[in-house]
C-alpha positions as CSV (number, residue, x, y, z in Angstrom):
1,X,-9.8,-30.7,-66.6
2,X,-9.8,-33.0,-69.6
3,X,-13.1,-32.2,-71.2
4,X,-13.0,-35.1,-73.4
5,X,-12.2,-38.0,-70.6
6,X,-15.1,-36.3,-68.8
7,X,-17.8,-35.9,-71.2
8,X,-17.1,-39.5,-71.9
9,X,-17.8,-40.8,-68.6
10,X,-20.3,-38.8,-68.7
11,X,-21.7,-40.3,-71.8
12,X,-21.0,-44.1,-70.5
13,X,-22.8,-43.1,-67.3
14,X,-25.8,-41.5,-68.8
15,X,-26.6,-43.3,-72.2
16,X,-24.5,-47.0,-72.2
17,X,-26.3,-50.0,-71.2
18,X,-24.9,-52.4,-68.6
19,X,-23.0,-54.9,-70.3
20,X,-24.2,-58.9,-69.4
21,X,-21.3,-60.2,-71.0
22,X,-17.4,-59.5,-70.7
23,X,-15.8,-58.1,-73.6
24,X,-14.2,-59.5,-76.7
25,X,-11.1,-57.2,-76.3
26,X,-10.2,-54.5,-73.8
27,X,-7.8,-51.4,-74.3
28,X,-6.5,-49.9,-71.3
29,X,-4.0,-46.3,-70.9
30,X,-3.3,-46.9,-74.5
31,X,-0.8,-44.6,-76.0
32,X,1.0,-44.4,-80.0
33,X,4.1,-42.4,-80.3
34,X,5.8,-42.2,-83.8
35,X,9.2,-41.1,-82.7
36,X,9.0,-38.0,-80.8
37,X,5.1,-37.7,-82.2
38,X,2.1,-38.4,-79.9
39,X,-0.2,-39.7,-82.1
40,X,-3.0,-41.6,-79.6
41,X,-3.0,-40.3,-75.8
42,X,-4.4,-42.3,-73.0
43,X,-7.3,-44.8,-75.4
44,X,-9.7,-47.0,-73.0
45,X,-12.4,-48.8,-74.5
46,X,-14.1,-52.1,-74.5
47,X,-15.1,-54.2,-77.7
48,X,-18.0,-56.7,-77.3
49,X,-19.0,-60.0,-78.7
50,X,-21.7,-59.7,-81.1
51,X,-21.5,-56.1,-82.5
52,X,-19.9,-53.9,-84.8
53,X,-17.5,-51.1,-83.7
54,X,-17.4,-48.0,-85.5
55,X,-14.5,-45.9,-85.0
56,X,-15.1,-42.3,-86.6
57,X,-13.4,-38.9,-87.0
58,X,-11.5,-36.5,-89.2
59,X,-8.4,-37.6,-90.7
60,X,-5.4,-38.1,-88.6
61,X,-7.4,-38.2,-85.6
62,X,-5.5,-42.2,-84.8
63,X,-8.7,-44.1,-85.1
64,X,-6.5,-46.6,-88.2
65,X,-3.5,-46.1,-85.4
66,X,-5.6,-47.5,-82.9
67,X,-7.3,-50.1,-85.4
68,X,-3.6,-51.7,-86.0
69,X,-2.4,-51.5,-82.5
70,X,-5.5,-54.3,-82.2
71,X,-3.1,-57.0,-84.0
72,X,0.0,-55.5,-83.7
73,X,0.1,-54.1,-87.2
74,X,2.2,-51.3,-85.9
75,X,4.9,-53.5,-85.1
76,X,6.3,-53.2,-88.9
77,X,6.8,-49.6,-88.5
78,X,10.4,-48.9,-86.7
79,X,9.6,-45.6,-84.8
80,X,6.2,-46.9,-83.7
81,X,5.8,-47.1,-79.7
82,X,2.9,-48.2,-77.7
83,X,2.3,-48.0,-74.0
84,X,-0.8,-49.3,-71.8
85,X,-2.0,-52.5,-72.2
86,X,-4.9,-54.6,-75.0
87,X,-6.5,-57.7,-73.9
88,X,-7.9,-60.5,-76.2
89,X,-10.3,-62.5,-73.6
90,X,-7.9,-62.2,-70.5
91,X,-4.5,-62.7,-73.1
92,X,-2.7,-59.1,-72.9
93,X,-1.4,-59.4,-76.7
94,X,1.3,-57.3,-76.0
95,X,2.8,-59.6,-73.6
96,X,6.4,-60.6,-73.9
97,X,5.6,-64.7,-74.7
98,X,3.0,-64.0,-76.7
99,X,2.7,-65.4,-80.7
100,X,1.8,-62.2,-83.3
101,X,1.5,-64.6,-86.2
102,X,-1.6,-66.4,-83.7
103,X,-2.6,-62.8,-82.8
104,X,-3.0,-61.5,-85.9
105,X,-5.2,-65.1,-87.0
106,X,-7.3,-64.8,-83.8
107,X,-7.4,-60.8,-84.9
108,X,-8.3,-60.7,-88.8
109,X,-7.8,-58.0,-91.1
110,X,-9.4,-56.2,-94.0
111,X,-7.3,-53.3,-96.0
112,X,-8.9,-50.4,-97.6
113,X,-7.8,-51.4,-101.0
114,X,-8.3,-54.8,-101.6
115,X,-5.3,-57.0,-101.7
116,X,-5.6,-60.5,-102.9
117,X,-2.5,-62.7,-103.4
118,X,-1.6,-63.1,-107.4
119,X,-3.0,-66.9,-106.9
120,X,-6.0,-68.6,-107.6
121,X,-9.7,-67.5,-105.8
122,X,-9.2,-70.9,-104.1
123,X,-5.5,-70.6,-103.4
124,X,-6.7,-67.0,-101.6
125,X,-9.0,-68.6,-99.1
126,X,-6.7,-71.8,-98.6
127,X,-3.5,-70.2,-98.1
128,X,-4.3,-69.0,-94.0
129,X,-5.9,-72.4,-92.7
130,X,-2.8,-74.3,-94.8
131,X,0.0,-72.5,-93.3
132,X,-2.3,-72.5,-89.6
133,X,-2.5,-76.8,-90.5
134,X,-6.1,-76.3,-89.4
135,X,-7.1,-78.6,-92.3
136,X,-6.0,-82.4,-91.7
137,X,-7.3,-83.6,-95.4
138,X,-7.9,-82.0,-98.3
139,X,-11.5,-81.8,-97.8
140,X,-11.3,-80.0,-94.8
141,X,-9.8,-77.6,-96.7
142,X,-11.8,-77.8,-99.6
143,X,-15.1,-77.4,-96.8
144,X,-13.2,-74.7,-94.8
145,X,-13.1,-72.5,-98.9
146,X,-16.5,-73.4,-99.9
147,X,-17.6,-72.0,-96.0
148,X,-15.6,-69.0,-95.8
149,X,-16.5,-68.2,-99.5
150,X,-20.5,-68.6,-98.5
151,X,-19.9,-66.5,-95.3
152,X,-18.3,-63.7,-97.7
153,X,-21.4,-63.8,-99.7
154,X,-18.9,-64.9,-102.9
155,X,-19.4,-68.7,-103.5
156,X,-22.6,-68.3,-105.7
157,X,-20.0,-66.1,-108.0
158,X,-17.2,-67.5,-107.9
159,X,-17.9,-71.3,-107.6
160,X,-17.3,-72.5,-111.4
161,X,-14.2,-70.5,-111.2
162,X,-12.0,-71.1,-108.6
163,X,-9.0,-71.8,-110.4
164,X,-8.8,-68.3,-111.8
165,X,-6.8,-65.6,-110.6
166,X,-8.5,-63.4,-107.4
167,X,-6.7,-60.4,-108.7
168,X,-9.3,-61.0,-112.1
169,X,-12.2,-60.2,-110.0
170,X,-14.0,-57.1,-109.6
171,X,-13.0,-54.9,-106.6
172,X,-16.4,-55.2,-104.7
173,X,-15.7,-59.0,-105.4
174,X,-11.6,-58.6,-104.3
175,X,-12.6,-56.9,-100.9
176,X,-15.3,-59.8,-100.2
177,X,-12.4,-62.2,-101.6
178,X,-10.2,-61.1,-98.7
179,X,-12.7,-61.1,-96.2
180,X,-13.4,-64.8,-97.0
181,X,-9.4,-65.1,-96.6
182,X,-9.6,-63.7,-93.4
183,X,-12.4,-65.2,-91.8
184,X,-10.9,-68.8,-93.1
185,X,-8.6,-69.0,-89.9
186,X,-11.8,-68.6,-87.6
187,X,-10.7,-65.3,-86.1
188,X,-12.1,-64.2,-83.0
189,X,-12.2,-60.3,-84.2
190,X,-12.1,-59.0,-87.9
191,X,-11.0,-55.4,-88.0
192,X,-12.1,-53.6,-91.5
193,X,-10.0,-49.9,-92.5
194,X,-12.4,-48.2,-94.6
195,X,-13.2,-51.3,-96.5
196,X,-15.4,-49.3,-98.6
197,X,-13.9,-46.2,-99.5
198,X,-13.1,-47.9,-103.4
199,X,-16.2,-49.1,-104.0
200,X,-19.3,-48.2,-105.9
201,X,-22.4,-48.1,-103.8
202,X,-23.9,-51.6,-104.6
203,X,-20.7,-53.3,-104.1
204,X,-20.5,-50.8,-100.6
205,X,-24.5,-52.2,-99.7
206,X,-23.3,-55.7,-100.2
207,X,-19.9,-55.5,-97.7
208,X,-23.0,-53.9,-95.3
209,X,-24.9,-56.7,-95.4
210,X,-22.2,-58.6,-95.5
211,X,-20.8,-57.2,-91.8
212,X,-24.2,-57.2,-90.7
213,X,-24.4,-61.1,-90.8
214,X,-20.7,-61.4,-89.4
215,X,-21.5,-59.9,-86.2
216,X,-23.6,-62.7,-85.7
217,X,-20.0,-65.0,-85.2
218,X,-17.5,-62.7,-85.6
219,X,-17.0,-59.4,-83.9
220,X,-15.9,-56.1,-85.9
221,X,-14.3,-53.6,-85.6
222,X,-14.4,-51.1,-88.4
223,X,-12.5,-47.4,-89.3
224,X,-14.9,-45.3,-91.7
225,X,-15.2,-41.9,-92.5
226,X,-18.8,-42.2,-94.1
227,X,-21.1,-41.3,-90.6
228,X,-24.3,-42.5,-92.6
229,X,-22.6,-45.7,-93.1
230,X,-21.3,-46.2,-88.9
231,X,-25.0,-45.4,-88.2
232,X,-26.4,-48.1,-90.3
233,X,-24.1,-50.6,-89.8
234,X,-22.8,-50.3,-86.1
235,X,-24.5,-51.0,-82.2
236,X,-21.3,-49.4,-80.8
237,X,-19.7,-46.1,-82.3
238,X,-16.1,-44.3,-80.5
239,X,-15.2,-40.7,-81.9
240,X,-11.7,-40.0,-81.8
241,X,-10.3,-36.1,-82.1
242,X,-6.4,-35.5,-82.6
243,X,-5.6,-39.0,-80.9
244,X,-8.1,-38.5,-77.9
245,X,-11.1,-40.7,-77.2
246,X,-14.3,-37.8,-77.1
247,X,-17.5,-39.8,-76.6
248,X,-18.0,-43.9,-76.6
249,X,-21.5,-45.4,-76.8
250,X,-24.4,-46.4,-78.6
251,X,-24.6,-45.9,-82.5
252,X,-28.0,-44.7,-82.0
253,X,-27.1,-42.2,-79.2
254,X,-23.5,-40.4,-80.6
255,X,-25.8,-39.8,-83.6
256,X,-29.2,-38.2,-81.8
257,X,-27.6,-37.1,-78.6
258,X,-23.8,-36.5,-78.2
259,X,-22.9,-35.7,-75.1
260,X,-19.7,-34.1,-76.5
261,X,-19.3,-30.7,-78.0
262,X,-16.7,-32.1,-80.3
263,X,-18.5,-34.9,-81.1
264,X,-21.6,-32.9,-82.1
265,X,-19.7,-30.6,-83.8
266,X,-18.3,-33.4,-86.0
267,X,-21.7,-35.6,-86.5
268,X,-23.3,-32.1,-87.2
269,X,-20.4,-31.2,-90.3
270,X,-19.3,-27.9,-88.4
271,X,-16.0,-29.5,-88.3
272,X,-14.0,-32.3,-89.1
């Protein structure tokens, strides 16, 4: 019997609440092989509009695997094969006809070290709508910046300097920086890898407020290893264990009440 797959449904059927709208994005049978390596076996979950995702577990467990597969990511690495099937809306992105460069606008994404582009703050925000042409004039673009920079929580800091180089700012202010890059093409999804792990603990309480008001638009999907952070910052939490789903469901309940003994053996630091 596959404990996990069963103390899951278990979970979904005892704890989850029933679901009034259809989701964002759907995984289905989803499995990663590096080469002759297994690395995610059999992944199906369901990402809503209007909450943040937190994807936990110990290292290596494929919850960044799983985070890439969401844009395609994984198609840079050569020995990287993926079976079963992700939906955007009804799109399956893996689809033969389908655009990655669109995918991975409609599907935004925020690294664990920060990574501006060695141009100007404004040149950082302007360079995805530019190449996208979803500015007609100039101050489209100009308006598309100064909003994507306010939705970061950046403009107040940055706004007399704009012309300066991105890579000169801070690194609490770099990460926001490229969050305001990525939400400039209006993605549909932003998916944050341990956006936090660099940074000191009022640029971390910042990015948490920050993805707090993003949910409101935007729908997130983020990997962290920090279980206090998930529970403040997600609705919806999955716990991944050497590439297998364990236990899917509310933030609140995988922290009180997990269903599965892996799961509470991670949340309660016996392993992991």
């Amino acid at each position: 019997m596959d404990t996990a797959v069963t103390a899951n449904q278990d979970f979904k059927d005892a704890n989850a609440p029933e679901e009034q709208n259809t989701p964002k994005m759907t995984i289905r049978d989803l499995s990663v092989f590096y080469g002759d390596k297994q690395a995610v076996f059999d992944v199906n979950l369901d990402i809503y509009e209007g909450e943040v995702l937190a994807l936990i577990g110990a290292s290596g467990c494929g919850k960044s695997t799983i985070l890439r597969c969401l844009n395609r990511m994984n198609d840079t690495i050569d020995n990287c094969r993926i079976t079963g099937e992700i939906f955007l809306g009804d799109e399956n992105i893996y689809a033969s006809d389908i655009d990655v460069v669109e995918i991975r606008a409609r599907v935004g994404m925020v690294f664990q070290k920060a990574n501006p582009f060695p141009k100007s703050i404004f040149e950082n925000v302007a360079y995805g709508p530019r190449i996208h042409g979803l500015a007609k004039a100039k101050s489209d673009l100009e308006n598309i910046v100064l909003e994507s920079l306010g939705r970061a929580g950046l403009w107040e800091e940055v706004k007399d300097r704009l012309d300066e180089p991105g890579t000169g700012l801070s690194g609490g202010q770099q990460q926001r920086l490229c969050i305001a890059r990525a939400l400039a093409v209006q993605p549909d999804v932003l998916l944050m890898d341990e956006p936090c792990s660099a940074l000191d603990p009022i640029a971390t309480a910042k990015i948490e407020e920050l993805i707090d008001e993003l949910r409101q638009t935007t729908t997130v999907v983020i990997v962290t290893h920090n279980m206090q952070q998930a529970a403040r910052i997600s609705q919806k939490t999955a716990h991944f264990h050497l590439g297998k789903l364990m236990e899917y469901g509310l933030t609140d309940s995988i922290f009180t009440n997990p269903q599965n003994e892996t799961t509470q053996g991670y949340i309660t630091g016996r392993f992991g």
